[in-house]
C-alpha positions in Angstrom: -113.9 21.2 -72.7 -110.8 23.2 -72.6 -110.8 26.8 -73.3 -109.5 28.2 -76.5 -106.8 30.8 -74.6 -105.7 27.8 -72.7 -104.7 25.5 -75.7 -103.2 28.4 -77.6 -99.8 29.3 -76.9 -98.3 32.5 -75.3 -97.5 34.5 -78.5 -100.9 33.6 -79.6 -102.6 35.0 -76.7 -100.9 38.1 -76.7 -101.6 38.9 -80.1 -105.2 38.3 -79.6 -105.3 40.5 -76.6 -103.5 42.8 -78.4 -105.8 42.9 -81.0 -108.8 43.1 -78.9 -106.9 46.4 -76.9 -106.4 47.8 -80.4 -109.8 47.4 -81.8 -111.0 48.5 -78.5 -109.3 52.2 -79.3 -110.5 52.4 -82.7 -113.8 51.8 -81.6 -113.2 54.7 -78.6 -112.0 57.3 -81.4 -114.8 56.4 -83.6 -117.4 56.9 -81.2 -115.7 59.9 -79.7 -115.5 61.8 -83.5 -119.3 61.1 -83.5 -120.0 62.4 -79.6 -118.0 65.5 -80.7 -119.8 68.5 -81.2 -117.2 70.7 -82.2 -116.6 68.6 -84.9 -119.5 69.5 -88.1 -120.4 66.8 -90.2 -118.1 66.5 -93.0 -115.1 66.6 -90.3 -116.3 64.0 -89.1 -117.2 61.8 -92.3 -113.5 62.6 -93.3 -112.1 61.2 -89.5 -113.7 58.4 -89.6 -113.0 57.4 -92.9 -109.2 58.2 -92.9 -109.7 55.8 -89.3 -111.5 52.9 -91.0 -108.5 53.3 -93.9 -105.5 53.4 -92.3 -107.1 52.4 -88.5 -103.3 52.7 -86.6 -102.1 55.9 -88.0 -105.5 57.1 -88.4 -106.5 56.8 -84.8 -103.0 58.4 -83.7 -103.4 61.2 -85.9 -106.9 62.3 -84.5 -106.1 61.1 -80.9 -103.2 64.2 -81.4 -104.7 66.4 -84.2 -108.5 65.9 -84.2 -109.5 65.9 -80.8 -110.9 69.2 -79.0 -109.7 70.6 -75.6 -113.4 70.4 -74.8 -113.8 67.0 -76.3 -111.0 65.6 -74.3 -112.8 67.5 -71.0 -116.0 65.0 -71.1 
C-alpha cells in the first residue's frame, strides 16, 4: 500500500507540513497562556479566545505582547 505523502505531490506535502508546524504553535501558545502564572484568569480567557479567533495574528500578537520575561525563562 502506498503512503498517502508519497502519492501526493510536492505543493501538497508542504502545505500539510506547513499546516501541521502551524497548528503545532498554536497549540504551544495555548498551553503556554494556561502554564502562565503571571497571567490571572480572565487574561487568559481573553488570549486564548482572541488565538482560537483569529489563530495567526492571534498567536503573533501574544508570542510579542502577552508573553512574560518570566514565562519565556521556563
Amino acid at each position: 500500500m502506498k503512503s498517502i505523502l508519497i502519492s501526493l505531490g510536492g505543493n501538497e506535502t508542504l502545505l500539510i507540513l506547513l499546516g501541521v508546524a502551524f497548528f503545532a504553535v498554536v497549540m504551544w501558545a495555548i498551553i503556554d497562556i494556561l502554564r502562565n502564572n503571571n497571567l490571572k484568569g480572565l487574561e487568559k480567557v481573553i488570549w486564548i479566545t482572541v488565538i482560537m479567533v483569529l489563530p495567526v495574528l492571534g498567536t503573533l500578537l501574544y508570542l510579542y505582547f502577552g508573553r512574560t520575561v518570566n514565562a519565556s525563562r521556563r
